[in-house]
N, C-alpha and C positions, 0 to 999 in steps of 0.2 A: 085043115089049117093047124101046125104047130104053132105052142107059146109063144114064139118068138116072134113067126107072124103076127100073133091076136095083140102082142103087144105092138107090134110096127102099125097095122093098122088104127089101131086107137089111140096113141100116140103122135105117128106121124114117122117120114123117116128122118127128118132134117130133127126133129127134136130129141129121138133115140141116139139117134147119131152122137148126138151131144151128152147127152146121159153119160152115154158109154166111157168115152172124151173123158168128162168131167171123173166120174169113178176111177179110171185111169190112172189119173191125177192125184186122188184122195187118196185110194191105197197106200201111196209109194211115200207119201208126207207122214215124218216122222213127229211132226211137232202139232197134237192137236187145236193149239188158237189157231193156225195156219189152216188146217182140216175146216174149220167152222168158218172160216171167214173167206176160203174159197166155194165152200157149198151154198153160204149163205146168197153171193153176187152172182153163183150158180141160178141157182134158188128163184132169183128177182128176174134173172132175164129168161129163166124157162117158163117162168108165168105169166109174165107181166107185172108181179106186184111190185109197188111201189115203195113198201116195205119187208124185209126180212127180220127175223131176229132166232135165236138157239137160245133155250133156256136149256141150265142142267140142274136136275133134281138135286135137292140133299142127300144127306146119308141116309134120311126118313124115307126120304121117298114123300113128303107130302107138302114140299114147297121150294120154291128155286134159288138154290146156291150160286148160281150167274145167269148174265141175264145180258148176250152178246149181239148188237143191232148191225144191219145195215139200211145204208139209205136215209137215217138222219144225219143232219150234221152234227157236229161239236156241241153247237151253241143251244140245238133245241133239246139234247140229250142235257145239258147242264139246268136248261130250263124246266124238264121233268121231275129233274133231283134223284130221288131213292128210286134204285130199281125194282121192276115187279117182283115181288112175293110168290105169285101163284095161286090169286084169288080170280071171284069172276070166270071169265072162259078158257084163261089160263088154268083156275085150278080146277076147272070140268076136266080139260085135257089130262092133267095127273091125276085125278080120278079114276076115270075113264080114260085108257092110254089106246083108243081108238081113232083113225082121222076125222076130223070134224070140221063141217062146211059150213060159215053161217053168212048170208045174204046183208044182213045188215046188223052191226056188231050192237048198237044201241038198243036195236029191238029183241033185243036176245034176253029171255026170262032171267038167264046166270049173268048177264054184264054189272058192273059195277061201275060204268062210264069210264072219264076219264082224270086222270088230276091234273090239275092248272097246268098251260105251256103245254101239255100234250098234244101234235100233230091230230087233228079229227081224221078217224077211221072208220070204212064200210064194210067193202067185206072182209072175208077172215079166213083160211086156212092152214088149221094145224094138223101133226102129226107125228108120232109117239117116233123117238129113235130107242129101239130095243137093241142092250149086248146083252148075249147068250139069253136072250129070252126074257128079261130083264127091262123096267122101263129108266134109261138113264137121264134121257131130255124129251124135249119138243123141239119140234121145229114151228117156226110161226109164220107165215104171210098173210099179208092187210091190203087192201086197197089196192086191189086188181085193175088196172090201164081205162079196163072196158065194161067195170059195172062188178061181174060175179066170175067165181072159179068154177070151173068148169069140171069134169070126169079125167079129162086129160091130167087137168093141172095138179089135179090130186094125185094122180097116178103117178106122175112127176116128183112131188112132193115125199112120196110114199118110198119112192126106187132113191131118192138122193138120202135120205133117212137112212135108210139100209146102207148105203156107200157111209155116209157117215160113221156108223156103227161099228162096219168093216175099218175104217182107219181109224176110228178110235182104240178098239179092241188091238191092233196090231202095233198101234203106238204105244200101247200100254205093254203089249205084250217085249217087243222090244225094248222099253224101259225096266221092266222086271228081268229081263235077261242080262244089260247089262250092270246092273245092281246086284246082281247072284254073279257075273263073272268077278267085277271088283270086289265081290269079298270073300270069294275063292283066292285070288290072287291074292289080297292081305295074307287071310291064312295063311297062304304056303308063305309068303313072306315071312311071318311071325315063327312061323314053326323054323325057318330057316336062319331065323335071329335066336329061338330056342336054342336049335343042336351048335349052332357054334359059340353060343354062352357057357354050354354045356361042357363039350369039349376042352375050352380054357379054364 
């Protein structure tokens, strides 16, 4: 049995299918809030959770500079107020940038609960999105349909990380490309406002 098999089998084919689908998709998007917020709705319906969210690390690397949901609405996200930090099992996750399953989020030795207005959550599955090796964000899923996350779902979790990675890494890469053409172009611009100042 090839990779690709071990992956169909343990996956499924209707949900690789979609993977693939969804990566697809992510590559070719040049705007990363667009990248996050299509992985994210991704995300919820290849697992069942009922919540999604992307954290992106700071420039430290040891707490979260945004902090992007899916799955609540407006009103309860206003009712939480400040977004997370990166404390509790969020900042195990930045810690430790390995994926991590946990059964029941309260009963978790690193939880810090919840603050007021916060949605109650069970289970929990996150997972480090790495560019060039790098840990940039998490991904987050809460409160799975049917109780807990499963092998699958993780592996899920894990392969849409990676597609994230990839379009972010290529968003950016494209962004710096066209920032070095624009200021190629000034140059010769400027130099071409030199020589004919010159000239007169």
């Amino acid at each position: 049995m090839g990779p690709m098999e071990a992956v169909e089998s343990e996956l499924g084919q209707e949900r690789l299918e979609r993977l693939i689908a969804v990566g697809r998709g992510l590559v070719t998007e040049l705007d990363p809030d667009i990248v996050i917020r299509r992985a994210l709705v991704a995300a919820r319906e290849l697992t069942g959770a009922r919540y999604a969210a992307l954290g992106v690390l700071d420039s430290n690397r040891t707490g979260l500079e945004r902090f992007l949901t899916e799955g609540m609405d407006d009103e309860t996200v206003e009712k939480i107020g400040e977004q997370p930090a990166g404390r509790g099992l969020l900042g195990l996750l930045i810690e430790d940038p390995r994926p991590l399953v946990v059964d029941e989020v309260t009963g978790h030795p690193d939880s810090h609960g919840f603050p007021p207005g916060h949605p109650p959550m069970t289970s929990f599955l996150g997972v480090p999105v790495m560019i060039d090796g790098t840990a940039w964000g998490n991904l987050y899923l809460t409160d799975k349909s049917d109780g807990r996350f499963e092998p699958a779902d993780e592996q899920s979790a894990v392969i849409l990380a990676e597609w994230i990675a990839i379009a972010i890494h290529n968003a950016r890469s494209v962004a710096a490309e066209r920032v070095q053409l624009s200021f190629e172009a000034a140059e010769q611009e400027r130099r071409k406002w030199a020589r004919e100042l010159h000239d007169e």
